[in-house]
N, CA and C atoms as an extended XYZ file, in Angstrom:
306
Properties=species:S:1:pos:R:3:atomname:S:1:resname:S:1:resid:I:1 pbc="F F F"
N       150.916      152.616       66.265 N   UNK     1
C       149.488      152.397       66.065 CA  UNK     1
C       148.761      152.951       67.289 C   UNK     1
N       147.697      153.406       67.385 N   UNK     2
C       147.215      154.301       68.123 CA  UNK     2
C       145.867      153.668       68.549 C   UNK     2
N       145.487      153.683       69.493 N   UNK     3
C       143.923      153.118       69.894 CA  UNK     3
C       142.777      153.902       69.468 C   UNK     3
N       141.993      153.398       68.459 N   UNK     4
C       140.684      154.193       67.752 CA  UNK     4
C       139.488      153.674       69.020 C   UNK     4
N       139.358      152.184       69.436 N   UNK     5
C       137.914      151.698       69.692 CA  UNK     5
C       138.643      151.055       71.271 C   UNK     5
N       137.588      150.950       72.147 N   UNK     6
C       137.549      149.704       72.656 CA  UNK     6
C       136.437      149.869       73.399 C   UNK     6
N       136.595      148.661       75.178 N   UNK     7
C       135.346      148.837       75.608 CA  UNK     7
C       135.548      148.454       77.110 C   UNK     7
N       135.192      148.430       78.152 N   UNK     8
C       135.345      147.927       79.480 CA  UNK     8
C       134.039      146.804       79.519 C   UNK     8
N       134.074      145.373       80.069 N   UNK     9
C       133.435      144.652       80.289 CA  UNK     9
C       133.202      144.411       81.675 C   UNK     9
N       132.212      144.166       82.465 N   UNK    10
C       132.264      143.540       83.433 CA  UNK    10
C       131.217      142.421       83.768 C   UNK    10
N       132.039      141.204       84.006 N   UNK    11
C       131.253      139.441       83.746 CA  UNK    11
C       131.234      139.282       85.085 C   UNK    11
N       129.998      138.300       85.673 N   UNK    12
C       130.072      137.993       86.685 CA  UNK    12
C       129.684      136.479       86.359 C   UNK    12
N       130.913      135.644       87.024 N   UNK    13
C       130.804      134.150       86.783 CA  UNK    13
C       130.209      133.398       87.410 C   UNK    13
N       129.626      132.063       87.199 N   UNK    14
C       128.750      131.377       87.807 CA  UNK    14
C       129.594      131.146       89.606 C   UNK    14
N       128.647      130.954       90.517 N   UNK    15
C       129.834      130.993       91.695 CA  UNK    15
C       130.293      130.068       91.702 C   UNK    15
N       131.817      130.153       92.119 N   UNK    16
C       132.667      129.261       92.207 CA  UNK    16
C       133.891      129.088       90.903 C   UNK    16
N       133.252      129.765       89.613 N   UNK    17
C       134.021      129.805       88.043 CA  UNK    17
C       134.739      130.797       87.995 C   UNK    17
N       135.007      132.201       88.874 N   UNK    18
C       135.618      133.316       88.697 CA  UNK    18
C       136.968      133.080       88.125 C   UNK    18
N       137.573      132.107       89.154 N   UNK    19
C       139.149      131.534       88.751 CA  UNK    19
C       139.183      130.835       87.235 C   UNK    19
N       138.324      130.066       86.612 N   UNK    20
C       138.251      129.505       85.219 CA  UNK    20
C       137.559      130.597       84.584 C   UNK    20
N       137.448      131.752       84.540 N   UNK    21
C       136.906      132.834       83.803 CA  UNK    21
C       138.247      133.287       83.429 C   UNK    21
N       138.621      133.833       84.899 N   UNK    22
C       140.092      134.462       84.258 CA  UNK    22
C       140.873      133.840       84.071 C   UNK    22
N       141.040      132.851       84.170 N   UNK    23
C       142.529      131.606       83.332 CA  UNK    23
C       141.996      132.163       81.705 C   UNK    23
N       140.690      131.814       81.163 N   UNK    24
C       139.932      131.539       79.892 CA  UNK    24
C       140.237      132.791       79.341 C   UNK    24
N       139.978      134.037       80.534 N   UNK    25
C       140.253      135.565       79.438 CA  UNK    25
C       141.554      135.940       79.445 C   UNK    25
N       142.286      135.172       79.916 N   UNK    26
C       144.307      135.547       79.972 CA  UNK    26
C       144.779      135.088       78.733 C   UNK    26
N       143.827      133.310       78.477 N   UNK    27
C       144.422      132.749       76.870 CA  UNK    27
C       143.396      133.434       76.213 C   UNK    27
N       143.172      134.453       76.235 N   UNK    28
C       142.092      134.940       74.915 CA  UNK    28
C       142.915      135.028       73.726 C   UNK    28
N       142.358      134.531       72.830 N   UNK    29
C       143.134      134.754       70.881 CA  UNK    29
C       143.437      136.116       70.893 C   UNK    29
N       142.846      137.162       71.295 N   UNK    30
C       143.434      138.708       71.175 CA  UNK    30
C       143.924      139.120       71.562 C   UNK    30
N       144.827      138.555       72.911 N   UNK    31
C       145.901      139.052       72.862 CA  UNK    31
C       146.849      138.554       72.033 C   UNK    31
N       147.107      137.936       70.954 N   UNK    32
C       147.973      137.457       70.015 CA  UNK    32
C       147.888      138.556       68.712 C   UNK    32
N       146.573      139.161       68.799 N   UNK    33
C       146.069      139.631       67.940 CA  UNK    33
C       146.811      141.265       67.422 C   UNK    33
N       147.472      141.791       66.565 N   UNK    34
C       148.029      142.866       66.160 CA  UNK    34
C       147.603      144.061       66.869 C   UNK    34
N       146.095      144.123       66.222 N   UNK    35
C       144.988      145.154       66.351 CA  UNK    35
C       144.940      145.606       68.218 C   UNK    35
N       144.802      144.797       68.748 N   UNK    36
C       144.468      144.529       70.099 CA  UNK    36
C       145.636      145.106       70.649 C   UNK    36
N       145.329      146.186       71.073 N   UNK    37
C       146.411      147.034       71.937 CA  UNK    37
C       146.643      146.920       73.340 C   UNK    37
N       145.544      146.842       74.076 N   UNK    38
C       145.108      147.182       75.331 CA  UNK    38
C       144.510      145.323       75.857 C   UNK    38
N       144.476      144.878       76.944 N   UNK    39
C       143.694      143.111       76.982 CA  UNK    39
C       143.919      143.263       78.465 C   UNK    39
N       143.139      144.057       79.081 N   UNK    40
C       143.552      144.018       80.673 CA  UNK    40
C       142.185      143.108       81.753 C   UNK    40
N       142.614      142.503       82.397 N   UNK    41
C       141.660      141.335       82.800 CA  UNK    41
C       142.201      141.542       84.448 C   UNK    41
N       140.838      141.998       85.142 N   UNK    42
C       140.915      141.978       86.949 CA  UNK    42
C       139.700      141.206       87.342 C   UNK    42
N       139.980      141.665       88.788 N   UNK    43
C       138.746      140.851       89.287 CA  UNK    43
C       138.511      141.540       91.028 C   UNK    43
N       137.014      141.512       90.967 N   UNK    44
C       136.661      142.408       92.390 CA  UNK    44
C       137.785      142.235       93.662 C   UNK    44
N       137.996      142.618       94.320 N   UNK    45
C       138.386      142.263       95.477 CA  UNK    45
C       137.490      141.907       96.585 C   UNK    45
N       136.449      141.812       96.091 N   UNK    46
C       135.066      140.956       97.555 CA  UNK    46
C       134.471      140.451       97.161 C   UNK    46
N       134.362      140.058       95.901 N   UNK    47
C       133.590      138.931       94.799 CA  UNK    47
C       134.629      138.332       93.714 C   UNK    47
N       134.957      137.245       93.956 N   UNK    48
C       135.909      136.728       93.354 CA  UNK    48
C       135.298      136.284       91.181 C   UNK    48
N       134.071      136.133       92.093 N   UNK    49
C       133.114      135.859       90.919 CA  UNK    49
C       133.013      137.074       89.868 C   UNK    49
N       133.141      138.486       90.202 N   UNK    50
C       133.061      139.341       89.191 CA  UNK    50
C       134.159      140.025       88.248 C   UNK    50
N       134.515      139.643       87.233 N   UNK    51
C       135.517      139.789       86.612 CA  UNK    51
C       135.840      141.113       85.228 C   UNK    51
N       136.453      142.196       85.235 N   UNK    52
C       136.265      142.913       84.540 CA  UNK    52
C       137.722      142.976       83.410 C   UNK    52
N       137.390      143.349       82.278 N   UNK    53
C       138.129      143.184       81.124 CA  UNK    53
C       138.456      144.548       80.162 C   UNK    53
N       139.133      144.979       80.023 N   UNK    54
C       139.196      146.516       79.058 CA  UNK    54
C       140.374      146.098       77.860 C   UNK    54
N       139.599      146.295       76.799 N   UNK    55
C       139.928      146.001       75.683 CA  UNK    55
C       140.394      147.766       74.992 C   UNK    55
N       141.712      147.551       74.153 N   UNK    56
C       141.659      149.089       73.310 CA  UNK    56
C       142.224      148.211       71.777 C   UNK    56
N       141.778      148.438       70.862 N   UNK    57
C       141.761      147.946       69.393 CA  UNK    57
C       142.261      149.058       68.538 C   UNK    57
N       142.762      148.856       67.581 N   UNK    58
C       143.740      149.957       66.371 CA  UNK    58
C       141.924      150.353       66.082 C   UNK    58
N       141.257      150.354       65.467 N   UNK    59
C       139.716      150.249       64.934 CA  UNK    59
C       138.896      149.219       65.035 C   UNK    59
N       137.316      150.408       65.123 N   UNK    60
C       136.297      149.670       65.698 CA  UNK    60
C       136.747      148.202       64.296 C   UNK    60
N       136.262      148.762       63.137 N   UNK    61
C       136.666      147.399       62.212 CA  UNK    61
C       137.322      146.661       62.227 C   UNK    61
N       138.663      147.049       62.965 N   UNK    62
C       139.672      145.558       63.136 CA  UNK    62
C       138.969      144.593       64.274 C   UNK    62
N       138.352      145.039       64.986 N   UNK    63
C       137.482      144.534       66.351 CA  UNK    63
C       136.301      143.746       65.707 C   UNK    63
N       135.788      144.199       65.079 N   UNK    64
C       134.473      143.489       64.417 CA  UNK    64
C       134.812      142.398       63.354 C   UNK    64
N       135.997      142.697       62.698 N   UNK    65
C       136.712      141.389       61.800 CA  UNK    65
C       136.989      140.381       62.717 C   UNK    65
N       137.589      140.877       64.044 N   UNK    66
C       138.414      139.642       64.142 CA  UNK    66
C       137.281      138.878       65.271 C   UNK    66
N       136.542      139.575       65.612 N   UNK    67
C       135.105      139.113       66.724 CA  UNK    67
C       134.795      138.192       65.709 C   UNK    67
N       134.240      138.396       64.377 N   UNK    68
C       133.215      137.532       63.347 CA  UNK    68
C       134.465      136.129       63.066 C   UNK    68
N       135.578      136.076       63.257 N   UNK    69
C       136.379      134.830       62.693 CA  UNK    69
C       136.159      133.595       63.988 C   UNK    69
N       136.442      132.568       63.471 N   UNK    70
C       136.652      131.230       63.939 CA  UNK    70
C       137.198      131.490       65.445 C   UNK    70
N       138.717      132.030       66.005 N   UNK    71
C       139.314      131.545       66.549 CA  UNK    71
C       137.969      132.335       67.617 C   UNK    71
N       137.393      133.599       67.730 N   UNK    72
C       137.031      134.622       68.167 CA  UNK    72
C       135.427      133.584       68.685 C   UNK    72
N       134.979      133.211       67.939 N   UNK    73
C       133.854      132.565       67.703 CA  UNK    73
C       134.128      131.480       68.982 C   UNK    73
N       135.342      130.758       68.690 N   UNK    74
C       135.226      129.076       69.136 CA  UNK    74
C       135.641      129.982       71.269 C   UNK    74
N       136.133      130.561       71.139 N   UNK    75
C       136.604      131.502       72.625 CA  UNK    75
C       135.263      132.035       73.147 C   UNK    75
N       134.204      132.723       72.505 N   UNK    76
C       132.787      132.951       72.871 CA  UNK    76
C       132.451      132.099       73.624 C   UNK    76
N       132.312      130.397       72.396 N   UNK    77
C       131.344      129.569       72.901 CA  UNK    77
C       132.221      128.877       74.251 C   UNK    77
N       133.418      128.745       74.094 N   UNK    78
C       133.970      128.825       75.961 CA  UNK    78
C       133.882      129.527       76.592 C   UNK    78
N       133.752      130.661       76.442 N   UNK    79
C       133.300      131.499       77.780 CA  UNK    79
C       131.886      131.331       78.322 C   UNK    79
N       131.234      130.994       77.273 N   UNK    80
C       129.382      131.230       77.703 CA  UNK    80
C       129.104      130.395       78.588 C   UNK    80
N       129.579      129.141       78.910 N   UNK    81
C       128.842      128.711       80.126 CA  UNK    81
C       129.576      128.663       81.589 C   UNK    81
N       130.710      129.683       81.664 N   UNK    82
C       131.134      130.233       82.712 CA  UNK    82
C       130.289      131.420       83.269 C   UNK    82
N       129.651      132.033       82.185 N   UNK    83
C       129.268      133.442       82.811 CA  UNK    83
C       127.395      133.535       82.943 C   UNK    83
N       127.513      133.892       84.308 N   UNK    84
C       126.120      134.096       84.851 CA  UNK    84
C       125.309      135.537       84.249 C   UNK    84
N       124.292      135.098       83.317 N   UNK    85
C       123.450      136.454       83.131 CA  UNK    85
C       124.605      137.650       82.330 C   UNK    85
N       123.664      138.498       81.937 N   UNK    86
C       124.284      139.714       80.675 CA  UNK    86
C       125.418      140.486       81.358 C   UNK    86
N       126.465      140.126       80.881 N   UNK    87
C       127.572      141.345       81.203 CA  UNK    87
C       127.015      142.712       80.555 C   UNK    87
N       128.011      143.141       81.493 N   UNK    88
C       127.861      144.895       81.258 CA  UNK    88
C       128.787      145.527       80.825 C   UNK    88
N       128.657      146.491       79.474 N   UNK    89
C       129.661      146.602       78.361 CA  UNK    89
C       129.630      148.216       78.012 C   UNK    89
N       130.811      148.715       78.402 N   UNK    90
C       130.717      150.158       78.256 CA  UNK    90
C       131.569      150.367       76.986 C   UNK    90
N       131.383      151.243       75.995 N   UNK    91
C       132.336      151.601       75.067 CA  UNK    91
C       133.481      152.850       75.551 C   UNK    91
N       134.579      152.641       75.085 N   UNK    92
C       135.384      153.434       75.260 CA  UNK    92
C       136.490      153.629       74.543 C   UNK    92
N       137.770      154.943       74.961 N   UNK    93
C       138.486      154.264       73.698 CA  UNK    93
C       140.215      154.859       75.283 C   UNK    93
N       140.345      153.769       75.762 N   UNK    94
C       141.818      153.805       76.244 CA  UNK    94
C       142.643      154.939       76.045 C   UNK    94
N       142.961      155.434       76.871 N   UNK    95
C       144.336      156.993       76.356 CA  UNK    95
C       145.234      157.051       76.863 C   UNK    95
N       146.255      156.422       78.128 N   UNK    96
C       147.322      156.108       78.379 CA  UNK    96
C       147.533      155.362       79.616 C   UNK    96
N       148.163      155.097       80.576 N   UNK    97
C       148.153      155.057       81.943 CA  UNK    97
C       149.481      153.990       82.445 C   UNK    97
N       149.640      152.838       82.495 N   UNK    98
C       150.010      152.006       83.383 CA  UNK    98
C       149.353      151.025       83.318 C   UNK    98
N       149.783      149.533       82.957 N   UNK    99
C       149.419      148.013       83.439 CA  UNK    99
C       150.936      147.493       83.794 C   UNK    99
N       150.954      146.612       84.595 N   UNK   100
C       151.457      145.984       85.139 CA  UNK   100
C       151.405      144.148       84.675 C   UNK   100
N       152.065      144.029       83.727 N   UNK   101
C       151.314      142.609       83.340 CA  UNK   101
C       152.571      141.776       83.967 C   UNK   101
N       151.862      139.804       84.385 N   UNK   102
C       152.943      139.377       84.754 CA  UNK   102
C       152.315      138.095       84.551 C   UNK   102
């Protein structure tokens, strides 16, 4: 399966929440998720508070199905009152490289 969609996020958490941001985006439902290829989750090295996320999905539509369901929904409304003001959301679509997950 091949990566059609994804997107780079970058959240900046209320101060002091950076660490309960990224615990919250490690159990995200998508990485369980088929579609969801790519689920990479860092964080600044001089702001502990700013946390960035790059998502790569089989299709934009498998992304938008599984955003509109329950589990996707109930993970939103936990994240929202960790995160300070509008993240910043670039579209993109992942093409190879290296993660290191552990």
């Amino acid at each position: 399966m091949s990566i059609q969609h994804g997107f780079h996020a970058t959240i900046t958490a209320h101060p002091g929440q950076g660490s309960a941001l990224v615990d919250l985006l490690l159990a995200a439902p998508s990485l369980n998720h088929d579609d969801c290829l790519v689920f990479l989750v860092s964080r600044s090295a001089s702001n502990p508070d700013l946390v960035s996320v790059t998502e790569g999905w089989s299709s934009q539509a498998a992304h938008s199905q599984f955003f509109a369901g329950p589990l996707a929904q109930a993970f939103i409304a936990a994240l929202a009152p960790l995160v300070a003001g509008e993240s910043i959301y670039t579209d993109l679509v992942p093409l190879g490289g290296k993660a290191l997950l552990g």
